[in-house]
DOGUVEX-181851 format. One line per field, with one value per residue: residue in three letters; x, y, z of N, C-alpha, C, O in turn. Coordinates in steps of 0.02 Angstrom, whole numbers. Atoms other than C-alpha are relative to their C-alpha. Layout:
N
type <- (ALA, ...)
n_px <- (X, ...)
n_py <- (Y, ...)
n_pz <- (Z, ...)
ca_px <- (X, ...)
ca_py <- (Y, ...)
ca_pz <- (Z, ...)
c_px <- (X, ...)
c_py <- (Y, ...)
c_pz <- (Z, ...)
o_px <- (X, ...)
o_py <- (Y, ...)
o_pz <- (Z, ...)
***
This chain:
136
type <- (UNK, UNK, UNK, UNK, UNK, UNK, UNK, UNK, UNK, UNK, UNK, UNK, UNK, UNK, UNK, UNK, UNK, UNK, UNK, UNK, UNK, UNK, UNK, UNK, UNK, UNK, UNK, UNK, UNK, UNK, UNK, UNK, UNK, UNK, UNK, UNK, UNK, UNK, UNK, UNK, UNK, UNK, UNK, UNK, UNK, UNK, UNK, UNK, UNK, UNK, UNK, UNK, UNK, UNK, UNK, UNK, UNK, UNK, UNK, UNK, UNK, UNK, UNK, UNK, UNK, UNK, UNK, UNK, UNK, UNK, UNK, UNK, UNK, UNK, UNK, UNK, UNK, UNK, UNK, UNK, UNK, UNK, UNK, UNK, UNK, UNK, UNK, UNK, UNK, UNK, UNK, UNK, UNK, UNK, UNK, UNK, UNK, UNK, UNK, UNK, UNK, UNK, UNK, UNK, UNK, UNK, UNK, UNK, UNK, UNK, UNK, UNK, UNK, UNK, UNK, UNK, UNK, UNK, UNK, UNK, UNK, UNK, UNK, UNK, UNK, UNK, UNK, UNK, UNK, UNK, UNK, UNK, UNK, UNK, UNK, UNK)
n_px <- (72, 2, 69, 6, 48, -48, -24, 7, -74, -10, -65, -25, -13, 49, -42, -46, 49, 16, 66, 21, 65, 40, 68, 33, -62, 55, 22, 34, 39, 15, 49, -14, -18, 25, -63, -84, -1, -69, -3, -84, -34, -77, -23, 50, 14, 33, 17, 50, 40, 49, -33, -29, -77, -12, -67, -32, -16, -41, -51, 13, 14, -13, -66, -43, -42, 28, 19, 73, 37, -17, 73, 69, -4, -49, 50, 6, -7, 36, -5, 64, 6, 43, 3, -76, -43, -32, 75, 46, 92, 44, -13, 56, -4, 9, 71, 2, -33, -3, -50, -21, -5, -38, -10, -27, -4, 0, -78, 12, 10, 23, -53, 51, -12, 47, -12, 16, -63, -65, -37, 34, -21, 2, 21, -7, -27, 42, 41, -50, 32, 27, -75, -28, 42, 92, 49, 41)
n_py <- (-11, -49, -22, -74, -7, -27, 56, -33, -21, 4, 44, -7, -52, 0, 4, 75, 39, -15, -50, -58, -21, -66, 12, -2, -7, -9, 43, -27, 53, -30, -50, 10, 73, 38, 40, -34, -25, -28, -12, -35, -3, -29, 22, 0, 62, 2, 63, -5, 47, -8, 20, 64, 7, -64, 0, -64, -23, -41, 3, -45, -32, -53, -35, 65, -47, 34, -36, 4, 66, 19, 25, -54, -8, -71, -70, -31, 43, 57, 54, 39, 29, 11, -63, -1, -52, 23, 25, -17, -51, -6, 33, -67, 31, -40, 57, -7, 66, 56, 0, -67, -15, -68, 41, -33, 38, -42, -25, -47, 9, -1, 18, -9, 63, -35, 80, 67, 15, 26, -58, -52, -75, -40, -64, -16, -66, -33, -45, -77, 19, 51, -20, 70, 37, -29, 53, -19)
n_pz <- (1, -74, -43, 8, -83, -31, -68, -82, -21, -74, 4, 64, 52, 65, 36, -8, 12, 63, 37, -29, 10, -53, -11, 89, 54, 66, 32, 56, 49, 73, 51, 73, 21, -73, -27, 14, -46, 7, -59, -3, -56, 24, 69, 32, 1, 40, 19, 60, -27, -70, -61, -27, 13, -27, 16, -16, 56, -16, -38, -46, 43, -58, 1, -49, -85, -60, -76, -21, -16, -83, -22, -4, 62, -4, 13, -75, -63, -23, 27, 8, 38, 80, 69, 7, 43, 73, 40, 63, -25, 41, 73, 62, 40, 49, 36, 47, 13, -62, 5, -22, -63, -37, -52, -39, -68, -72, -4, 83, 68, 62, 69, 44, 55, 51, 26, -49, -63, 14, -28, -41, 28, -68, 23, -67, 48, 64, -36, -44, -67, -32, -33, 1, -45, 19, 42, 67)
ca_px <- (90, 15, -135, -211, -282, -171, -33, -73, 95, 82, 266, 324, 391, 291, 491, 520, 368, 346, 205, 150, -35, -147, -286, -383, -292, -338, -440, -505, -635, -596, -719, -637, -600, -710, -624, -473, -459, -285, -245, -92, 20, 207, 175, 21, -47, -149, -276, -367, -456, -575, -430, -373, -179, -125, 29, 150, 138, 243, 410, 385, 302, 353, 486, 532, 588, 628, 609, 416, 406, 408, 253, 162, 210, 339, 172, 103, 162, 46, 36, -126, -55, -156, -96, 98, 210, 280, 92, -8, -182, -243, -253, -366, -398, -421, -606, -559, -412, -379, -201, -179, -159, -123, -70, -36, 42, 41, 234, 162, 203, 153, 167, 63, 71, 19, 67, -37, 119, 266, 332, 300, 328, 353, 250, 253, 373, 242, 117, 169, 119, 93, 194, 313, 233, 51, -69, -116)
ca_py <- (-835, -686, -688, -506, -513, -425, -552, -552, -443, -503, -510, -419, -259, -191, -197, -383, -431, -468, -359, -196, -165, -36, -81, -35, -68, -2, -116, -95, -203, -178, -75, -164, -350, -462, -553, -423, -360, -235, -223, -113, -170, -92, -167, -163, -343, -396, -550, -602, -745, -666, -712, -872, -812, -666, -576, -420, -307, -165, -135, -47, 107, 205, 284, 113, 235, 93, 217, 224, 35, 9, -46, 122, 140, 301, 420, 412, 320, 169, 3, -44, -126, -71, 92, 64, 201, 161, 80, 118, 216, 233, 148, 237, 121, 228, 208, 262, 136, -33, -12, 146, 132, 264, 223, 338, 281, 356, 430, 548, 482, 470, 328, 315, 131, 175, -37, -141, -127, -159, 6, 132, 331, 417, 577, 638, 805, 861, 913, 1107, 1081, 933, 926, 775, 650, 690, 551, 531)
ca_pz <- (-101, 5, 118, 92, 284, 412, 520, 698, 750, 926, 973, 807, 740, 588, 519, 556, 463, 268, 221, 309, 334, 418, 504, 355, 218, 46, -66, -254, -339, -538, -639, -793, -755, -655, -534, -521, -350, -281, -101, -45, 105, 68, -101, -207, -210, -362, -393, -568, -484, -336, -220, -226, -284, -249, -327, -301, -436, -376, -279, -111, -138, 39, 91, 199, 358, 482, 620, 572, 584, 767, 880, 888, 697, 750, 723, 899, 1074, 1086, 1066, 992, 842, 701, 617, 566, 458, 280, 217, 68, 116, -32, -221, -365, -516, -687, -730, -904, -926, -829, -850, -746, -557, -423, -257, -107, 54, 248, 232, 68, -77, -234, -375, -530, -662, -831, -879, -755, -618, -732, -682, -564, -582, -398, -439, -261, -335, -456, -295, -233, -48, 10, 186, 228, 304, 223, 207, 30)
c_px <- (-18, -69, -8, -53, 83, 25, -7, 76, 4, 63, 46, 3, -22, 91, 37, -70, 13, -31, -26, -77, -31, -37, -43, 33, -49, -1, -51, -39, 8, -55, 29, 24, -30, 37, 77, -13, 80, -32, 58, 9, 66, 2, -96, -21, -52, -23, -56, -52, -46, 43, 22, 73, 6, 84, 21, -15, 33, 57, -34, -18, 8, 67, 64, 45, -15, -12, -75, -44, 12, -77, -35, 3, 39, -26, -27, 43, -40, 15, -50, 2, -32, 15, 102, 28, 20, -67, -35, -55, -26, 18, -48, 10, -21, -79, 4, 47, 48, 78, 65, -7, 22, 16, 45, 8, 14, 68, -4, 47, -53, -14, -71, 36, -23, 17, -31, 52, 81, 26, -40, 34, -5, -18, -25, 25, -36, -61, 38, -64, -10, 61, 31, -54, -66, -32, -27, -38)
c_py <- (51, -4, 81, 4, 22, -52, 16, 21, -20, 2, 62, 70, -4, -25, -82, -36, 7, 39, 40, 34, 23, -29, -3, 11, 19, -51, 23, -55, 35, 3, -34, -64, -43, -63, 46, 29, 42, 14, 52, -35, 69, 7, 20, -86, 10, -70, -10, -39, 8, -17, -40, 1, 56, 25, 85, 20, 79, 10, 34, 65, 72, 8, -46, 8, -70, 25, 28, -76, -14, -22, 43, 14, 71, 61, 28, -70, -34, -67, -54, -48, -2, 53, 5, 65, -51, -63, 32, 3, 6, -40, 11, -61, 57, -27, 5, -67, -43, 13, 48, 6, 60, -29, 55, -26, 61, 34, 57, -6, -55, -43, -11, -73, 25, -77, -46, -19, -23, 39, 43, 89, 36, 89, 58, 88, 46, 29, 63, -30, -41, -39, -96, -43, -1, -64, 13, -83)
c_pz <- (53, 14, -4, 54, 31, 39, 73, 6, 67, 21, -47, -6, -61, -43, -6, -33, -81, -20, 69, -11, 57, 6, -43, -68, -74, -55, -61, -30, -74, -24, -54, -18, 64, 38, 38, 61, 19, 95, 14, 78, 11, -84, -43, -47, -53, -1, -55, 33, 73, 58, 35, -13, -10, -27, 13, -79, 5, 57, 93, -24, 39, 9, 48, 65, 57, 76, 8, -5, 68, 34, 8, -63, 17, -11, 71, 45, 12, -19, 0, -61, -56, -55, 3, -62, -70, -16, -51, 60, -40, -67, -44, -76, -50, 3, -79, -37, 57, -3, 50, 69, 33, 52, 49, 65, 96, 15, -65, -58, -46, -65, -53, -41, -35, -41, 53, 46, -22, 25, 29, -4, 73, -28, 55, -47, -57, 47, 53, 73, 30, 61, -11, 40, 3, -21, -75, -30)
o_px <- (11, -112, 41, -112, 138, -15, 9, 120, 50, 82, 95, -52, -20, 85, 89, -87, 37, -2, -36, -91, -22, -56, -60, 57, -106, 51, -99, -8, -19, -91, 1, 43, -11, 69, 125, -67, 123, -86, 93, -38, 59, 35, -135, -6, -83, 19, -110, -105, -54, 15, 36, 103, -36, 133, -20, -13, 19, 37, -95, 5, -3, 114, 123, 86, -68, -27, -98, -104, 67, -126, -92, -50, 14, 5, -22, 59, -61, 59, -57, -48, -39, -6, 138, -15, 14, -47, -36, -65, -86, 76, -100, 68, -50, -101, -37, 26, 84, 79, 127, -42, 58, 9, 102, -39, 36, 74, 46, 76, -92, -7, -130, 97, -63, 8, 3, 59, 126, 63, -99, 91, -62, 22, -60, -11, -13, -94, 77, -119, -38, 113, 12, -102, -99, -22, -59, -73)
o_py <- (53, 11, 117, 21, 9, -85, 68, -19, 9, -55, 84, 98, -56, -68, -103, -91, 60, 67, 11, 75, 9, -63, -58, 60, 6, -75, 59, -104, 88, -47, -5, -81, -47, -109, 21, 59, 25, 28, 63, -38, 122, 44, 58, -104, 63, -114, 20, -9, -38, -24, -42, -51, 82, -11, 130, -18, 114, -11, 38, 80, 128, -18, -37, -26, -87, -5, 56, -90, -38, -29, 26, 44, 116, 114, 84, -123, -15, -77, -108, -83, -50, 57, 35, 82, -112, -121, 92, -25, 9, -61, 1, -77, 103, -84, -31, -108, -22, 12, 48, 55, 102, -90, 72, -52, 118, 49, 81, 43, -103, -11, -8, -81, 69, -72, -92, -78, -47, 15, 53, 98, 58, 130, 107, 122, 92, 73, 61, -57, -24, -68, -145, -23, -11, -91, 62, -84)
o_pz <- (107, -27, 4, 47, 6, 72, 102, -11, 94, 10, -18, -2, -94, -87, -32, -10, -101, -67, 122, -55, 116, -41, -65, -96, -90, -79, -51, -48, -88, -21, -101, -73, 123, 14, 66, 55, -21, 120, -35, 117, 40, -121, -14, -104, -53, 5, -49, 38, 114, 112, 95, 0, -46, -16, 23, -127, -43, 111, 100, -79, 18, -21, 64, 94, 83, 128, 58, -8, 81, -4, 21, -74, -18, -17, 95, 20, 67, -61, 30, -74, -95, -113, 43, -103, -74, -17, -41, 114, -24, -71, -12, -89, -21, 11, -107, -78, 101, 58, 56, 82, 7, 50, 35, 95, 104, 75, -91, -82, -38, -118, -34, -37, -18, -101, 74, 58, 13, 68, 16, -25, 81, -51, 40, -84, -90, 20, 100, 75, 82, 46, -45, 72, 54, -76, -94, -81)
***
């Protein structure tokens, strides 16, 4: 079962934890099924029921560098605990069809669902420019 609230890391490497979440993690209310909410940690969490059960519906979706899970997240030298490496930043629901997720994470990539999360398509390689390490 997953809580889609961040674990206090007190103590904790972002890499010694189950689920990987940013301070602000990205969150979608569906446009096409009431009830249907999508969070991203590492993974892209899905719930039909407003949030009483909560399920994975995609593999990891970053590049899983454990040398940007560390306690400043391996981007800057601090240790404020809230902005870690290898996280989803963003998640884009189709408004045309419910079926069609996007989902960009803080390590730049890319993945696109076109089945409600059965599979995922890393479409990162199809943007000219976009450097390593590019929030998307």
């Amino acid at each position: 079962n997953v809580q889609v609230w961040p674990e206090t890391p007190v103590g904790k490497s972002p890499r010694d934890l189950k689920y990987r979440w940013v301070w602000s993690y990205p969150l979608v209310v569906s446009r096409h099924a009431p009830g249907t909410l999508y969070v991203g940690s590492q993974f892209v969490h899905k719930t039909t029921d407003g949030g009483s059960t909560w399920r994975e519906i995609s593999p990891d979706l970053t590049t899983d560098d454990e040398t940007k899970q560390v306690d400043s997240g391996g981007l800057t030298f601090d240790n404020v605990g809230v902005d870690y490496g290898t996280t989803l930043f963003a998640i884009g629901e189709s408004p045309l069809e419910s079926d069609i997720l996007w989902a960009g994470s803080n390590d730049g990539l890319i993945h696109v669902t076109r089945d409600g999360g059965d599979s995922w398509t890393n479409v990162t390689v199809n943007l000219d420019g976009l450097p390593p390490w590019g929030t998307v």
